[in-house]
Backbone as ProteinMPNN parsed JSONL, in Angstrom:
{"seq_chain_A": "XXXXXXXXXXXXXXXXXXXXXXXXXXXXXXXXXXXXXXXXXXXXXXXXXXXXXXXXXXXXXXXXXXXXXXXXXXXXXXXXXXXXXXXXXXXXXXXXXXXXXXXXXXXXXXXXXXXXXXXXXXXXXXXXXXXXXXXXXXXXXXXXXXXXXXXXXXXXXXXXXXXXXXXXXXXXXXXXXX", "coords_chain_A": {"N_chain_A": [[99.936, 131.04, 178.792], [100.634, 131.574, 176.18], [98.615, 131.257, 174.788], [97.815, 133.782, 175.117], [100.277, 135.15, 174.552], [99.861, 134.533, 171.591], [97.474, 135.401, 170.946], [97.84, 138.704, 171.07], [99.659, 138.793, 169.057], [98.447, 138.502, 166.739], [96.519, 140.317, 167.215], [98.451, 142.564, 166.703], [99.033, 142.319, 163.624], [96.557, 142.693, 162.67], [95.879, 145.06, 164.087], [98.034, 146.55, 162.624], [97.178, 146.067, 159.739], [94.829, 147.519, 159.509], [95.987, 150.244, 160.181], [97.172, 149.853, 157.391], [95.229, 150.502, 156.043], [94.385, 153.251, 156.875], [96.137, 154.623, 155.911], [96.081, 154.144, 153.174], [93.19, 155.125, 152.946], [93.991, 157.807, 152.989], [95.795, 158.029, 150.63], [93.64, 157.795, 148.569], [92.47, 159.87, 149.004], [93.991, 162.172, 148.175], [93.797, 161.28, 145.711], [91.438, 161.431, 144.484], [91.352, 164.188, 144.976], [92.796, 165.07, 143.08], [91.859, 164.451, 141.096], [89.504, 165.413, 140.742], [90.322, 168.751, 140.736], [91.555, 167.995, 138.244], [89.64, 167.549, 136.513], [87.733, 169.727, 136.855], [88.759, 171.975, 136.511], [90.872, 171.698, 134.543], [89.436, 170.437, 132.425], [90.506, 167.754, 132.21], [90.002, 164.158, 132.091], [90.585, 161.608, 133.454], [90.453, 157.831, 133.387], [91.928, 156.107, 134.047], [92.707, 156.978, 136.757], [90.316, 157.451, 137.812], [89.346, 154.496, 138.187], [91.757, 153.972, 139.802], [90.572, 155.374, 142.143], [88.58, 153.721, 142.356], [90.193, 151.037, 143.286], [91.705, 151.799, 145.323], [89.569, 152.44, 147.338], [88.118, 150.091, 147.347], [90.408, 148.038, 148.45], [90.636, 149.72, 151.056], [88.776, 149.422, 152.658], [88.305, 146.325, 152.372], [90.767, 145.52, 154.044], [90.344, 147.121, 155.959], [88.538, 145.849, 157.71], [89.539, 143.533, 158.884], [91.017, 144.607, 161.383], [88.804, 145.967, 162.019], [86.759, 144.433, 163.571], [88.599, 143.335, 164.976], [89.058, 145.441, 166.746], [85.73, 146.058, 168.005], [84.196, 147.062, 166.248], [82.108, 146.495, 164.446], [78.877, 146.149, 163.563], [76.693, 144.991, 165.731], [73.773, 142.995, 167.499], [73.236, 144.708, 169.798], [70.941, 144.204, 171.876], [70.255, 141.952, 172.962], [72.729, 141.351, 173.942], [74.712, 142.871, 175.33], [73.494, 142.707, 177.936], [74.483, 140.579, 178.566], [76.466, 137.852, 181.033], [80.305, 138.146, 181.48], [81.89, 135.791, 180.73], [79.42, 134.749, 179.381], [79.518, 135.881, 176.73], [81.41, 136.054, 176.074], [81.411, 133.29, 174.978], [79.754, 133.922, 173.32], [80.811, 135.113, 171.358], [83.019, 133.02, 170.759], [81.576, 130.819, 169.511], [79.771, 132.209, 167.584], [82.553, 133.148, 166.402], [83.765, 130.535, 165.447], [81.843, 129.227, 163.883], [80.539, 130.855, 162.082], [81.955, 133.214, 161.085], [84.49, 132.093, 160.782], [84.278, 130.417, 158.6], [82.875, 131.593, 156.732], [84.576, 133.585, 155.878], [87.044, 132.036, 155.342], [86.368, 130.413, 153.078], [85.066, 132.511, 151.225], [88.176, 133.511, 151.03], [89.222, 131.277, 150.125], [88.001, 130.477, 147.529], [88.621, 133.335, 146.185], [91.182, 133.257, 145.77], [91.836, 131.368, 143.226], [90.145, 133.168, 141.605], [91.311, 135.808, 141.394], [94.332, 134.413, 140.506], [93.467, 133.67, 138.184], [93.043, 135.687, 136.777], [95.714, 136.821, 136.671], [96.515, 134.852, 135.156], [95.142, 135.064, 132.771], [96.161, 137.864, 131.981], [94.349, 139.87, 132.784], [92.801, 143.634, 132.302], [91.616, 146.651, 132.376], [88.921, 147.471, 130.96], [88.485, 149.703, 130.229], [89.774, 152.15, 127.83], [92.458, 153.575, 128.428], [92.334, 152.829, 131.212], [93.641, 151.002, 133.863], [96.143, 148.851, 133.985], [96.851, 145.044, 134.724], [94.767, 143.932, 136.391], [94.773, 141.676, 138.077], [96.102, 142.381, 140.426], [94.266, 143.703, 142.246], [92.314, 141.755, 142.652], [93.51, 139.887, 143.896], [93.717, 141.11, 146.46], [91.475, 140.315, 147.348], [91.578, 137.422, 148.511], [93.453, 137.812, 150.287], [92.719, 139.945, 152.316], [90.012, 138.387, 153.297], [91.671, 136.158, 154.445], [93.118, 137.342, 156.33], [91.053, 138.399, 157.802], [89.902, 136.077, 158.507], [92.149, 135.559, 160.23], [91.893, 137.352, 162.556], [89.602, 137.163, 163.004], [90.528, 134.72, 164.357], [92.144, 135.552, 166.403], [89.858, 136.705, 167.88], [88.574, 134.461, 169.05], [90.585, 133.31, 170.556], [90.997, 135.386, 172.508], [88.537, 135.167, 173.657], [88.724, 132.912, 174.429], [90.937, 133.01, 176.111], [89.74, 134.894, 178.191], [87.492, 132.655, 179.218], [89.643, 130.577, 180.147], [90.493, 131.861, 181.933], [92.632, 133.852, 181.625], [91.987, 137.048, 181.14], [90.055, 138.606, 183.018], [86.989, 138.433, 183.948], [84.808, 140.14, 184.724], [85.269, 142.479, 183.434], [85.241, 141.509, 180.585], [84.966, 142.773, 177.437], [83.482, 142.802, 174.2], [85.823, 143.549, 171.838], [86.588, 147.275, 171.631], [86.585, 150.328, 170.548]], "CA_chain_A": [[100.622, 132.245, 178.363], [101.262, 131.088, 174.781], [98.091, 131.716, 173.797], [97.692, 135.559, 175.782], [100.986, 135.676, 173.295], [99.532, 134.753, 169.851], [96.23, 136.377, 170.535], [98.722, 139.73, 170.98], [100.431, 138.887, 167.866], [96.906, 138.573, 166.005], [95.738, 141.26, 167.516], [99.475, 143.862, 166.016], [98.59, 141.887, 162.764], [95.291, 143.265, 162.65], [96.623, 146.696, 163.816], [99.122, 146.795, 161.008], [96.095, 146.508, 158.529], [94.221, 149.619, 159.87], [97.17, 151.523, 159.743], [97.044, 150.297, 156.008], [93.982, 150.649, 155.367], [94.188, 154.44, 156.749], [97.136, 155.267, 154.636], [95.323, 153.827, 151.547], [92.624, 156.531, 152.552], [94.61, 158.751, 152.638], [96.345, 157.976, 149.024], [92.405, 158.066, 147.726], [91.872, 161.309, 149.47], [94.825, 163.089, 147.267], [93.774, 160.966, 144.445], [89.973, 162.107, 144.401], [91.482, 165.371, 144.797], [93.496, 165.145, 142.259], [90.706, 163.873, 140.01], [88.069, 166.588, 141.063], [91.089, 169.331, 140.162], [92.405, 168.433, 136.625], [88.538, 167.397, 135.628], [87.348, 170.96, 136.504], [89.979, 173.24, 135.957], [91.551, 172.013, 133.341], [89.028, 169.284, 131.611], [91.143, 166.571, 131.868], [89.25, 163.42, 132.344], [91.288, 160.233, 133.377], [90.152, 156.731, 133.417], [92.672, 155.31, 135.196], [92.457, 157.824, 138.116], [88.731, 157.151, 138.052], [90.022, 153.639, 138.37], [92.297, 154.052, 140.822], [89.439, 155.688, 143.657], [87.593, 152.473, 143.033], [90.691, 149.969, 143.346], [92.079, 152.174, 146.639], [88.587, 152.418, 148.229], [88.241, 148.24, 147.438], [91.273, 147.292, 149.325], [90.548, 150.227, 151.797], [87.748, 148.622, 152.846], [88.455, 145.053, 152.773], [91.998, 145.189, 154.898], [89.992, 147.628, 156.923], [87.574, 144.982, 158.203], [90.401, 142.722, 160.399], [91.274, 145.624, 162.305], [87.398, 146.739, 162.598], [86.668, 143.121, 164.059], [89.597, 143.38, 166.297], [88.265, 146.68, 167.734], [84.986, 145.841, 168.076], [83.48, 148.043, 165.036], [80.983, 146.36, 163.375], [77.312, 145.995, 164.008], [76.206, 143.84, 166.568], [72.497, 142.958, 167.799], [73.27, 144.483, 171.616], [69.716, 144.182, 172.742], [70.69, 141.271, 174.172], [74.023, 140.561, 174.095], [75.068, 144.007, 176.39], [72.983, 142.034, 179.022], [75.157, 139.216, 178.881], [77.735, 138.4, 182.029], [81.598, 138.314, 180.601], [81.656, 134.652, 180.377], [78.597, 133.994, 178.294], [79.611, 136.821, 176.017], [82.911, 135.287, 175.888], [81.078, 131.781, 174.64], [79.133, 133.758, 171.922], [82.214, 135.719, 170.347], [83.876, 132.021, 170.249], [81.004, 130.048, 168.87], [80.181, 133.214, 166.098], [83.813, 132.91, 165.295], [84.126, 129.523, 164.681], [80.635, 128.525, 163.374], [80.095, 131.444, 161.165], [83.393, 133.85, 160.411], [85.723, 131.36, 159.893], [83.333, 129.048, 157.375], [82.92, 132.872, 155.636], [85.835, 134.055, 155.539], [87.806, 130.867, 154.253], [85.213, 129.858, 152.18], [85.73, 133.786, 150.105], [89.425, 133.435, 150.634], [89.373, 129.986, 148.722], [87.469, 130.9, 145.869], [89.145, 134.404, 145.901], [92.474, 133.076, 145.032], [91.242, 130.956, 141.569], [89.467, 134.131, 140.793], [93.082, 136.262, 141.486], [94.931, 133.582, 139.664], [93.011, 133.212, 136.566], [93.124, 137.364, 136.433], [96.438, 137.068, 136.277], [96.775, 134.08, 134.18], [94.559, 135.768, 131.312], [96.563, 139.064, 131.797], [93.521, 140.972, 132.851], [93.333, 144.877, 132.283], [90.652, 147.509, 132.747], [88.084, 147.378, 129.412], [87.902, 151.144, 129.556], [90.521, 152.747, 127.065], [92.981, 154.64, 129.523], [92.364, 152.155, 132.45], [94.475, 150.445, 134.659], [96.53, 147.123, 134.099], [97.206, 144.581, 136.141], [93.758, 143.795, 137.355], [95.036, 140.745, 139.288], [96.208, 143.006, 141.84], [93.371, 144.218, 142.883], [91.679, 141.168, 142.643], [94.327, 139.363, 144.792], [93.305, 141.626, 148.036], [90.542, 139.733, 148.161], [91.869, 136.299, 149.302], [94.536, 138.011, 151.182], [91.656, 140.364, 153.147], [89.866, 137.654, 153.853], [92.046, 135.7, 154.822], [93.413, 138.338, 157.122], [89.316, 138.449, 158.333], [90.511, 134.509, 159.493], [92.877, 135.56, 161.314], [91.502, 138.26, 162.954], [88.74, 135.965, 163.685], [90.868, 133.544, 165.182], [92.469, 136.303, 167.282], [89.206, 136.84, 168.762], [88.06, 133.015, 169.441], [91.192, 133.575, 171.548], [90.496, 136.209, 173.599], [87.219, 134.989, 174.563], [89.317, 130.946, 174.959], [91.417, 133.046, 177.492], [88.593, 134.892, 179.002], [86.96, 131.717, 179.841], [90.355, 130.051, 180.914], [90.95, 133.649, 183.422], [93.694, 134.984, 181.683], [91.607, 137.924, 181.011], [89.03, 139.222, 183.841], [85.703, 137.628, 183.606], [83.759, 140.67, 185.172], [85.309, 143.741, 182.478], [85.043, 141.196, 179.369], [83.88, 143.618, 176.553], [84.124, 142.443, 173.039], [87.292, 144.409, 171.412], [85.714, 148.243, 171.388], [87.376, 151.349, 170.51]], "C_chain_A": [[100.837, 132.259, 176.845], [100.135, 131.705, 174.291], [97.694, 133.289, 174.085], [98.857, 136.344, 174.223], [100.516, 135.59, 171.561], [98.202, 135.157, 169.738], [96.659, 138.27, 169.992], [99.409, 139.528, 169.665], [99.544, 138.663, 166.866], [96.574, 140.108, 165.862], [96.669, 142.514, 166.921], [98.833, 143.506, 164.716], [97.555, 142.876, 162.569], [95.367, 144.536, 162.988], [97.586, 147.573, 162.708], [97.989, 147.078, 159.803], [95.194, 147.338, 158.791], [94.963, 150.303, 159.808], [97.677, 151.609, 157.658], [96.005, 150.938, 155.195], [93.983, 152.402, 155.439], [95.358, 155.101, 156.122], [96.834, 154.983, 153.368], [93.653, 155.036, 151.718], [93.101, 157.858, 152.192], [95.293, 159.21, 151.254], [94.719, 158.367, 148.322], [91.674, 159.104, 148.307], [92.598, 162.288, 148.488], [94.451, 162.274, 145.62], [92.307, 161.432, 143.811], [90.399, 163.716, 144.09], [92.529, 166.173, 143.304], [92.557, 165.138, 141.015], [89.543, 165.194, 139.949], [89.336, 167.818, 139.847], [91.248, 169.049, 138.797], [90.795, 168.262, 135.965], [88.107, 169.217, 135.572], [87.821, 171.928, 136.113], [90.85, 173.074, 134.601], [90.531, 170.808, 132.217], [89.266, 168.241, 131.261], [90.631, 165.458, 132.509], [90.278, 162.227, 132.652], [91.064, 159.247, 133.804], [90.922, 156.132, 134.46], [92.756, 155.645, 136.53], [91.061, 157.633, 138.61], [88.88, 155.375, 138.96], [90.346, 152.938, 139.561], [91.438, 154.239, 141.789], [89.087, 154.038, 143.586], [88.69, 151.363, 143.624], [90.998, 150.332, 145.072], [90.432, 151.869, 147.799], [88.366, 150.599, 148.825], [89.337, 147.854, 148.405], [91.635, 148.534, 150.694], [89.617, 149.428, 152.452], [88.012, 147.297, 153.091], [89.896, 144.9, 153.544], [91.776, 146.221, 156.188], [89.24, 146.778, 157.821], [88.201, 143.89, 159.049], [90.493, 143.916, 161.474], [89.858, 145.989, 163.02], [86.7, 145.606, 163.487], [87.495, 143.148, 165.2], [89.292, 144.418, 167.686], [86.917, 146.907, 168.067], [83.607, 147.189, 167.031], [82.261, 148.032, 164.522], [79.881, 145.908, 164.214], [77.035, 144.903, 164.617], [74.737, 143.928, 166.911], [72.926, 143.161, 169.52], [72.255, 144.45, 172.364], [69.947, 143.286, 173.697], [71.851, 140.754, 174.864], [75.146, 141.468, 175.037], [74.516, 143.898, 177.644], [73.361, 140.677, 179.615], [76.515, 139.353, 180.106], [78.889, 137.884, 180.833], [81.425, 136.641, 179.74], [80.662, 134.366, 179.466], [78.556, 134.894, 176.702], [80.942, 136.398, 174.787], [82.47, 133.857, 174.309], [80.403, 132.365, 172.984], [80.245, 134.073, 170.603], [82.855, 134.196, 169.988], [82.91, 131.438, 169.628], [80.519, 131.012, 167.46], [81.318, 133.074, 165.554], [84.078, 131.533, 164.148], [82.984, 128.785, 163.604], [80.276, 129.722, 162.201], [81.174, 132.386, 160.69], [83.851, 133.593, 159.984], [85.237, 130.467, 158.617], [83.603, 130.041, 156.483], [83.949, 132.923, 154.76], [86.75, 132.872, 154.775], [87.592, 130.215, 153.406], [85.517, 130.988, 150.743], [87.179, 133.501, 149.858], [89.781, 132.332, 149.543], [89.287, 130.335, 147.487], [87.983, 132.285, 145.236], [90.359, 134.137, 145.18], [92.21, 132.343, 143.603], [90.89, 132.677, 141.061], [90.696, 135.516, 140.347], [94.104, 135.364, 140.501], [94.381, 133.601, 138.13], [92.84, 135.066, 136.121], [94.328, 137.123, 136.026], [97.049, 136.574, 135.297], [96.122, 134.338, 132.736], [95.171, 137.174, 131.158], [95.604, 140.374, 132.139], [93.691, 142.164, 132.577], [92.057, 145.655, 132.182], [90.146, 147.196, 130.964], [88.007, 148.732, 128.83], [89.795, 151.74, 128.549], [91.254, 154.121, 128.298], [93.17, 153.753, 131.258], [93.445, 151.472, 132.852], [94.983, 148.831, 134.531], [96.244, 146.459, 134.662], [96.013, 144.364, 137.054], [93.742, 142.874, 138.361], [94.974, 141.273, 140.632], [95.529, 143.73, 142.748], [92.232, 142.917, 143.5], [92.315, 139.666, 143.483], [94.493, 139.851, 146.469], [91.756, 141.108, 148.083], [90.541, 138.717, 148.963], [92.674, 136.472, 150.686], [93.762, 138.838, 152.635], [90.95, 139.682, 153.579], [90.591, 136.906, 154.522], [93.021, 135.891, 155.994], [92.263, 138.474, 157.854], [89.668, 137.293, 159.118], [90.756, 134.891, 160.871], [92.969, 136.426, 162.453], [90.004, 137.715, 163.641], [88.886, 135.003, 164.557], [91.374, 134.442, 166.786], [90.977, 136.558, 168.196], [88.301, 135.654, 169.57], [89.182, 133.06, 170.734], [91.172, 134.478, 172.898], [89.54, 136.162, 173.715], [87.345, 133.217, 175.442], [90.297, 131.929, 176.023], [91.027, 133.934, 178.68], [88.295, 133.694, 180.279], [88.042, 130.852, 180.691], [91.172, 131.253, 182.132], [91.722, 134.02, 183.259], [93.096, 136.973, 181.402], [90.395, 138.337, 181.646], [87.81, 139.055, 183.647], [84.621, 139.535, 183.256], [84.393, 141.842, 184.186], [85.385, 143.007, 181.109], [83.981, 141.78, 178.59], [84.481, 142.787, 175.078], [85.012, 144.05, 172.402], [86.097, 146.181, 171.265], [87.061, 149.148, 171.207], [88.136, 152.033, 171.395]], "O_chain_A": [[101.341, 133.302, 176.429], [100.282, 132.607, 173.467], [97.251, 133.942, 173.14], [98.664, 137.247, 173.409], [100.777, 136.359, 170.636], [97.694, 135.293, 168.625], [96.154, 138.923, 169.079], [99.756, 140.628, 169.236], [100.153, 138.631, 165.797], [96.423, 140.834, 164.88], [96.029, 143.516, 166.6], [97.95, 144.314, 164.429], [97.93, 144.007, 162.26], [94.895, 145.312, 162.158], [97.707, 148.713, 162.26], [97.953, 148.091, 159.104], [94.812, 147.971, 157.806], [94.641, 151.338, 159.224], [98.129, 152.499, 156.938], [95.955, 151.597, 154.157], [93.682, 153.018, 154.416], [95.28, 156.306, 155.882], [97.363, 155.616, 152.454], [93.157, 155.607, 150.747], [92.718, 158.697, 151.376], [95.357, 160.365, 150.835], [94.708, 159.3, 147.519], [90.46, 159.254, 148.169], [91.924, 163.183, 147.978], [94.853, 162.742, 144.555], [92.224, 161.762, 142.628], [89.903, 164.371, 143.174], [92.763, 167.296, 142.856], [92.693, 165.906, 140.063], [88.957, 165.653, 138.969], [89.301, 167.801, 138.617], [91.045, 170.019, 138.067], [90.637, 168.831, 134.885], [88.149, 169.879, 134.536], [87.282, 172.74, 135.361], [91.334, 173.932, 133.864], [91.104, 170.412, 131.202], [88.703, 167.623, 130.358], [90.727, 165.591, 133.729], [90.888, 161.973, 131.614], [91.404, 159.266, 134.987], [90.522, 155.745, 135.557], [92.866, 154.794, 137.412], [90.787, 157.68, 139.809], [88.551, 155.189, 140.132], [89.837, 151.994, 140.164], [91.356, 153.261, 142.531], [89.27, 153.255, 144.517], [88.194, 150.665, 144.509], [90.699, 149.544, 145.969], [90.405, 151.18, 148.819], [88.406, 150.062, 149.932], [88.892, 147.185, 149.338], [92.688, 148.401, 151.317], [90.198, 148.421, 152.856], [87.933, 147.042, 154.293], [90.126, 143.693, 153.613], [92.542, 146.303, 157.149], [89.396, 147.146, 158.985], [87.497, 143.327, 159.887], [89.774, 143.826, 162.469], [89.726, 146.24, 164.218], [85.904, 146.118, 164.274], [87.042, 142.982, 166.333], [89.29, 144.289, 168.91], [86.73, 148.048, 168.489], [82.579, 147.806, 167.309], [81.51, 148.957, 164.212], [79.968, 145.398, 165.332], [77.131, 143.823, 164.033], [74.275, 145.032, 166.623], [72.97, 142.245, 170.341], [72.436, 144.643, 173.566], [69.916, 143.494, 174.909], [71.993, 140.061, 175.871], [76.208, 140.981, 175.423], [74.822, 144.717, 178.511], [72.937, 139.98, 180.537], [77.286, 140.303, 180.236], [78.631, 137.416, 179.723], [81.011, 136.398, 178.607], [81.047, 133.606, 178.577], [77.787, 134.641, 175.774], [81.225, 136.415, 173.589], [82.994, 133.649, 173.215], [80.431, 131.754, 171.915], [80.433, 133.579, 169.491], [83.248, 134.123, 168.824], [83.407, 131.377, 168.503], [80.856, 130.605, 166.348], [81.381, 132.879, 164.341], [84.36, 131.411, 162.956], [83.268, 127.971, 162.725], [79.586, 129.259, 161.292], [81.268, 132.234, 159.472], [84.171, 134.064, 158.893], [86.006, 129.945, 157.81], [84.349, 129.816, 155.531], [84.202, 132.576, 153.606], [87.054, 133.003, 153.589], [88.392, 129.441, 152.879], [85.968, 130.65, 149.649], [87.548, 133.261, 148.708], [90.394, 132.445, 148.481], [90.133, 130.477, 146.604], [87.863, 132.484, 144.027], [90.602, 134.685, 144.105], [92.522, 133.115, 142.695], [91.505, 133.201, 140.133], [90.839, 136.013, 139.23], [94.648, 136.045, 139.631], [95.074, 133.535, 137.114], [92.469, 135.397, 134.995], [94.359, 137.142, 134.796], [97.855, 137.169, 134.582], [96.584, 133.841, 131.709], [94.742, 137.79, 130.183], [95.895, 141.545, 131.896], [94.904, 142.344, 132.466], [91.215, 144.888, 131.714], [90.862, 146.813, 130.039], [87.696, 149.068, 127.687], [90.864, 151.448, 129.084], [90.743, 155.136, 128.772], [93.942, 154.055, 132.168], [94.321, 151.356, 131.995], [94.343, 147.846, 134.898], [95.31, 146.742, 135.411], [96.104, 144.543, 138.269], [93.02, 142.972, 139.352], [94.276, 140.959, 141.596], [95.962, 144.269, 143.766], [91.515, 143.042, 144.493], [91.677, 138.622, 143.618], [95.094, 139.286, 147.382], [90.961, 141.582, 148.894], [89.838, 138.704, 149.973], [92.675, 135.784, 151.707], [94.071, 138.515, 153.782], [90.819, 140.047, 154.747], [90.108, 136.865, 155.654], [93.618, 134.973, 156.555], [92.622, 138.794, 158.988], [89.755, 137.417, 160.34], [90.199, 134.773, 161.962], [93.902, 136.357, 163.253], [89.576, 138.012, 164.756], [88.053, 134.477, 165.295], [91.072, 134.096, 167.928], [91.184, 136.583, 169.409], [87.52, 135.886, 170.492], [88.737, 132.864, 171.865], [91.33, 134.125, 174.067], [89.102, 137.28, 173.985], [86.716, 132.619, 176.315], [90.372, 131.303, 177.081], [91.574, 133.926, 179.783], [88.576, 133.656, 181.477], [87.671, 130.386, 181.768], [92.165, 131.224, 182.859], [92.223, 134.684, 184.166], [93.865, 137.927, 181.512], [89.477, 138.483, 180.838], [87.451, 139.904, 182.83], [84.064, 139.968, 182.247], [83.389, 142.553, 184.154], [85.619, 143.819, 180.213], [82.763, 141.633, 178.695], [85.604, 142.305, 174.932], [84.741, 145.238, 172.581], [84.95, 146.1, 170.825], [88.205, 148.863, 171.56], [88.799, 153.0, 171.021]]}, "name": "protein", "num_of_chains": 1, "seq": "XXXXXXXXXXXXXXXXXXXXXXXXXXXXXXXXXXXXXXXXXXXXXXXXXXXXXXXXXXXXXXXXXXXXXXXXXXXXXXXXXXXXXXXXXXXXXXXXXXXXXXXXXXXXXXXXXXXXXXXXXXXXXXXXXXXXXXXXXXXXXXXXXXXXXXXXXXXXXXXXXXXXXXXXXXXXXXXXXX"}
């Protein structure tokens, strides 16, 4: 039961960051629009708003990708793997997780944080005249998105470890789908 519970507490985790991720579209939906507006109508050009789309889209995107993992989102090869019974489906989701996700993913997160750290430790700041401070902070959702990818990874090594131990129905095991 313990682990039915911290696959479920993986699995809100990982719901929490799609719900950020689609409120950070949403901020770079009024901010595009914002940007389109003062450029044409009134000629006002702004760097930092330019900026901004790319920093929102960046950490739209990468805190979107636990959640899209969790829900079974991303591209799979189902030629053969939609011919698989629950159980051996089960075995690939856990051996992909652990043999190739988690190496990924903690492997970026590592080297993400030096690269976050030394942004902030040189003071980083946009090069363009008008741009945006503070480039750390953009450059600090990368370790943290990955490393959110982990755990969102680990959440699903679990629900295919309690698959195989029958807390979860052999014969309707789908990987996470919409």
């Amino acid at each position: 039961m313990f682990l039915l519970r911290l696959e479920r507490a993986i699995n809100t985790f990982s719901d929490l960051l799609g719900k950020i991720a689609a409120l950070l579209f949403i901020l770079m939906l009024f901010n595009v629009f914002f940007d389109v507006v003062m450029r044409y109508l009134f000629n006002d050009v702004s760097i930092g708003m330019q900026e901004l789309e790319w920093h929102l889209f960046a950490a739209m995107f990468m805190l979107g990708v636990p959640y899209t993992l969790r829900t079974g989102g991303h591209v799979r090869v189902d030629l053969i793997y939609e011919r698989l019974t629950g159980n051996k489906k089960a075995w690939i989701d856990l051996l992909g997780s652990l043999f190739l996700l988690l190496p990924f993913a903690l492997l970026v997160a590592w080297y993400g944080v030096g690269f976050a750290s030394e942004a902030y430790e040189l003071g980083e700041t946009s090069g363009d005249p008008g741009g945006l401070p503070y480039r750390w902070i953009i450059k600090a959702v990368i370790p943290f998105a990955f490393f959110s990818i982990a755990i969102s990874g680990v959440g699903l090594m679990l629900k295919s470890v309690n698959t195989l131990l029958g807390h979860h129905p052999v014969a309707r095991y789908q990987p996470p789908t919409h």
